[in-house]
N, C-alpha and C positions, 0 to 999 in steps of 0.2 A: 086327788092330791097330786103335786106335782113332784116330780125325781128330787128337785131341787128341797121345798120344803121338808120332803121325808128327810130328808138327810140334813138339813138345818133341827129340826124338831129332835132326830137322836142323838146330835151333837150335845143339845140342849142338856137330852135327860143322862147320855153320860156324864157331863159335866157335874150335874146336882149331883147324880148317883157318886162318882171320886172325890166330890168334896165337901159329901155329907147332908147337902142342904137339902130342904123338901120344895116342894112347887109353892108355898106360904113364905119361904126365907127369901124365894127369888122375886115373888109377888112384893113384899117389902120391900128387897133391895132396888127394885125398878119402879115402885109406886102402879105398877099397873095390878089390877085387880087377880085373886085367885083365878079366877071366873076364865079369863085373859090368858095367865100363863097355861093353865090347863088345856086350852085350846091348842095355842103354841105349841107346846110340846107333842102334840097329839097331831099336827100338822093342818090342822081344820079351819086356821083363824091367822089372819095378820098378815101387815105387805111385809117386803123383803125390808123397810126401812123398821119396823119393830125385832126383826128377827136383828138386823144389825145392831141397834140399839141393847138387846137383851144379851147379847154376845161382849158389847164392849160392856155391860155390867159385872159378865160374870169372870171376862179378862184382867178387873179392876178390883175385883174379890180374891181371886188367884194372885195379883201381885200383891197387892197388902198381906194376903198369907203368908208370902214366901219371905217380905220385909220383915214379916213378924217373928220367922220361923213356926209359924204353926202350920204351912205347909204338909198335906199328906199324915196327918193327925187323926 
């Protein structure tokens, strides 16, 4: 695995781990399969353009949160 993806993939799972969701809510909110995210997060699978792609999902999660105030809930 590369410096680069290990450190894309922990971003990942702190992100689900602070805002509660499992690798199934992130699986839904990107349409890419369990199968897929579990990879992802584990640093084993994916170009840097899905790793971007699954960052600006979870950036668009965090702002609707914070629109909503359910933010840190």
């Amino acid at each position: 695995m590369s410096v680069i993806r290990d450190q894309l993939a922990a971003a990942i799972m702190e992100t689900l781990d602070a805002d509660g969701l499992s690798q199934a809510d992130l699986a839904r909110k990107t349409g890419l399969s369990a199968k897929h995210i579990n990879h992802l997060v584990h640093g084993s699978a994916g170009s840097f353009g899905v790793y971007e792609y699954v960052a600006f999902v979870l950036g668009r999660h965090w702002t609707v949160a914070l629109e909503s105030g359910e933010a840190g809930k």
